[in-house]
C-alpha positions in Angstrom: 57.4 26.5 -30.5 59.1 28.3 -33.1 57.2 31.4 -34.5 55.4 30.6 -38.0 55.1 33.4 -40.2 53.7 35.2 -43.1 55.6 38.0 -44.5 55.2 40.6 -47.9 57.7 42.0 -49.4 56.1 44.8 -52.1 59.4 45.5 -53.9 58.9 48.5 -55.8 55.3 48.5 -56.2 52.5 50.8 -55.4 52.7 54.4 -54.5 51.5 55.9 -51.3 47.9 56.0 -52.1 48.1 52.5 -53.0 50.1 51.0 -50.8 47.7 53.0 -47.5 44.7 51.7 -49.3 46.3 48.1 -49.3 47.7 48.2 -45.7 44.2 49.7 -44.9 42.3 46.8 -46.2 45.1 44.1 -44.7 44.4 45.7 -41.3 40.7 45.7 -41.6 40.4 42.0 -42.5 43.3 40.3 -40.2 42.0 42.2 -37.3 38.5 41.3 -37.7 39.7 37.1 -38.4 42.9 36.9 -36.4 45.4 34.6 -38.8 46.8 31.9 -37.0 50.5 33.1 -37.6 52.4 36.2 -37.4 52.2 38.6 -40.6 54.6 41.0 -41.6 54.2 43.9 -44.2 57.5 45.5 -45.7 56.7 48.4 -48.0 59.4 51.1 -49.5 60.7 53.4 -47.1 58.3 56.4 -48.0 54.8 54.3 -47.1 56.4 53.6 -43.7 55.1 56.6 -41.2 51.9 56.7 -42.9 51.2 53.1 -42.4 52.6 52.9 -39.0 50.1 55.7 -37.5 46.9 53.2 -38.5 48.3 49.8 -38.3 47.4 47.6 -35.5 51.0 46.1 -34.6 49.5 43.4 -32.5 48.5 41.9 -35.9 50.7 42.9 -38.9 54.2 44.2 -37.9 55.4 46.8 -40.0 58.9 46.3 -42.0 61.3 48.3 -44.5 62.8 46.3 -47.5 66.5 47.0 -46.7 68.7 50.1 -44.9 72.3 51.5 -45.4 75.4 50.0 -43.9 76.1 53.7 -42.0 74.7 55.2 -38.7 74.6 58.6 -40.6 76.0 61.0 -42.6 76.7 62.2 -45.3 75.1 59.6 -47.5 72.6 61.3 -50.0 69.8 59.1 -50.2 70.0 56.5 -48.1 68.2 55.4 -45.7 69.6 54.4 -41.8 68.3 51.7 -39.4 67.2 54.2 -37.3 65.5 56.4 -39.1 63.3 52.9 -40.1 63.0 52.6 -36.9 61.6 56.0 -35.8 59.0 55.4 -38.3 57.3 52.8 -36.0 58.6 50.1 -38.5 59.7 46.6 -36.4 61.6 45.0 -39.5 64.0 45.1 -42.5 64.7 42.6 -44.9 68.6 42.1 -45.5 70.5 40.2 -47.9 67.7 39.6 -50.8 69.0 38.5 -53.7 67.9 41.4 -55.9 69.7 43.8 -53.6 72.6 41.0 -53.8 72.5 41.2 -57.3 71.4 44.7 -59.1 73.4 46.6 -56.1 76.6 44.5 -55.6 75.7 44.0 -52.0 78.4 41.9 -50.2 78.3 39.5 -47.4 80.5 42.5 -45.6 78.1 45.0 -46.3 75.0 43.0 -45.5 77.1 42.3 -41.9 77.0 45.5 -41.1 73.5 46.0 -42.0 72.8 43.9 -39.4 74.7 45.1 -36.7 73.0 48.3 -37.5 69.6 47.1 -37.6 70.5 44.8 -34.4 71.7 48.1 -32.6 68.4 50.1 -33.5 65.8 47.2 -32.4 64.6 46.0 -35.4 64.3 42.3 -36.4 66.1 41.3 -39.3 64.5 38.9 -41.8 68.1 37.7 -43.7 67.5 36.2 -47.1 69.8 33.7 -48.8 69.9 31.3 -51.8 71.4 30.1 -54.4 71.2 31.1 -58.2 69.8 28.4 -61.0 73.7 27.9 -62.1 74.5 27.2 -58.7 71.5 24.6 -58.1 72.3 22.8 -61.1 76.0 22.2 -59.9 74.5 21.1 -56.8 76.0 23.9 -54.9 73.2 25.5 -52.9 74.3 23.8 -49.6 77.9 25.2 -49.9 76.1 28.7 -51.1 73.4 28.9 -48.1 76.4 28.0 -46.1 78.4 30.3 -46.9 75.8 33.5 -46.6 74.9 33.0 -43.3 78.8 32.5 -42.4 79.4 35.7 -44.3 76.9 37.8 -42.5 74.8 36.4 -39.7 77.3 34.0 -38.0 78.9 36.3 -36.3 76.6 36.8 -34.1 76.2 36.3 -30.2 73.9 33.3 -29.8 71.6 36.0 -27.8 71.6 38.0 -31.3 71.0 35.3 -33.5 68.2 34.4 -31.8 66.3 37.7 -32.9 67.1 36.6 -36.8 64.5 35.5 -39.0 66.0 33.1 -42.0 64.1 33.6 -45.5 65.3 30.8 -47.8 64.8 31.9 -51.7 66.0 30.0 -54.3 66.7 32.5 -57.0 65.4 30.7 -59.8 61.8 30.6 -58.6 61.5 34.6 -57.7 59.0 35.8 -60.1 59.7 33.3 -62.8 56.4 31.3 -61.7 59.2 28.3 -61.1 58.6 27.1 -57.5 61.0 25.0 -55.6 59.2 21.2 -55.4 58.3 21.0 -51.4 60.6 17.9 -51.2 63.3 20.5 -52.2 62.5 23.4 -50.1 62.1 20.6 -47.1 65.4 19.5 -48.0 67.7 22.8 -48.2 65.4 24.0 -44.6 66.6 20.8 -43.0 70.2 21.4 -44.2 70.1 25.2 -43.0 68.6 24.2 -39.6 71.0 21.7 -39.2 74.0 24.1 -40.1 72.6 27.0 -37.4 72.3 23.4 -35.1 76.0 23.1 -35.7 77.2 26.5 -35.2 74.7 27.5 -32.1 73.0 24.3 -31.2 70.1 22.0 -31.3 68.0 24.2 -29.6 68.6 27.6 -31.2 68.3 25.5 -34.5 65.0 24.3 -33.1 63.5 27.9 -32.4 64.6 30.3 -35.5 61.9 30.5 -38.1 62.5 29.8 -41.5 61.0 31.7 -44.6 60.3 30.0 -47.7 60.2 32.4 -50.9 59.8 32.1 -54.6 56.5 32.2 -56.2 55.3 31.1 -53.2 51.2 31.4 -53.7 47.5 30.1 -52.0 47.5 27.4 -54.9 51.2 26.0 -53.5 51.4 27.2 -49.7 49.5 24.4 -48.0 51.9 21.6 -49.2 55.1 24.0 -48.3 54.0 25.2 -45.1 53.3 21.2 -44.0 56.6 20.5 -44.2 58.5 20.2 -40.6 61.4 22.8 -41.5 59.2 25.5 -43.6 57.8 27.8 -41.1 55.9 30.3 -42.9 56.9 32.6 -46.7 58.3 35.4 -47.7 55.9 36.5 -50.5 56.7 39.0 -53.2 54.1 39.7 -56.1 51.0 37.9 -54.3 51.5 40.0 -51.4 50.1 43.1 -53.4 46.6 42.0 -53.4 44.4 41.6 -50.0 42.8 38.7 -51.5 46.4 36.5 -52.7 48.0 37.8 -49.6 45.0 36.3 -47.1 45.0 33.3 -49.1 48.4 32.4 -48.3 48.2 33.5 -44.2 44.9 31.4 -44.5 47.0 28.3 -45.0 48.0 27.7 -41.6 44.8 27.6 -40.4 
């Protein structure tokens, strides 16, 4: 059975206080009710240590939002997979499209990323999706597509088995626009069946696959009934306990 999960992504939100205070609260209420999938928190690099020294891992696993495309150096400012890693952090989101966008990220940078993170032990949630234009040509297939050939494809089958998908249609992050479930079911089928083609049925059958974009408790229960949606990648309702929770709640 292919792992289901439940996964926020703050963006830049909250500052230290904040985001301890939040992770604090998360920690108290999923340890006390066990959710019935996995949850993952990714915060900005500076909440990490201080999160990770309370945070029961067992339930909430710990994540950064991206990390460079160097092992280290001189690269003022950024931050390296293993530095994430020494933090006590488990994952990193690649690829999302607002890194894709505001900070030119390319498929060959976002390889690399990979690698990196791969190298260092940290499991990779790897966005992709297409952009309104694209979806409105009809062109998100040939855009998903071409993504995970860009960046996660090269992978050993052993490698690519430690990769979590996060479908996002661009034109439903924060815009309050949500993918129909018939839609999301649809491109998750297509994605599944492209991994089926390149590493076969049964690797297909096991990687987890994230839907996000204004994903909320209102909308999860349809999308998370759906055969190929295994769980959400949840920006702005993951900064409240309460909208976060609702959402985990609906696999139960």
């Amino acid at each position: 059975m292919r792992k289901k999960i439940v996964a926020g992504n703050w963006k830049m939100n909250m500052n230290l206080q904040e985001g301890i205070a939040l992770a604090k609260e998360l920690n108290e209420t999923l340890t006390a009710e066990k959710p019935n999938c996995g949850v993952v928190i990714c915060t900005p690099f500076i909440h990490l240590a201080s999160i990770a020294e309370f945070l029961n891992q067992d339930v909430i696993g710990l994540g950064a939002e991206n990390c460079a495309d160097k092992e280290k150096g001189a690269f003022t400012g950024e931050v390296s997979a293993e530095m994430i890693k020494s933090t006590g952090a488990q994952y990193v989101i690649l690829g999302h499209s607002e890194r894709r966008e505001y900070y030119k990220e390319t498929p060959e940078i976002l390889k690399e990323k990979v690698l990196l993170a791969q190298k260092n032990g940290l499991k990779v949630i790897f966005c992709i999706g297409e952009s309104l234009e694209e979806r409105e040509a009809g062109k998100q297939n040939e855009v998903v597509k071409a993504e995970l050939e860009g960046s996660v494809f090269n992978l050993s089958e052993e490698d690519f088995r430690k990769i979590v998908i996060a479908y996002e249609p661009i034109w439903a992050i924060g815009t309050g626009k949500t993918a129909t479930s018939d839609q999301a079911e649809e491109i998750h089928a297509y994605i599944r069946s492209i991994i089926a083609e390149k590493y076969g049925q049964a690797v297909a059958e096991d990687t987890t696959i994230l839907y996000g974009g204004s994903c909320k408790a209102s909308n999860a229960p349809e999308l998370f009934a759906k055969p190929d949606i295994d769980g959400g990648l949840i920006g702005g309702a993951s900064l409240k306990a309460a909208d976060f929770k609702g959402i985990i709640d609906a696999w139960k």
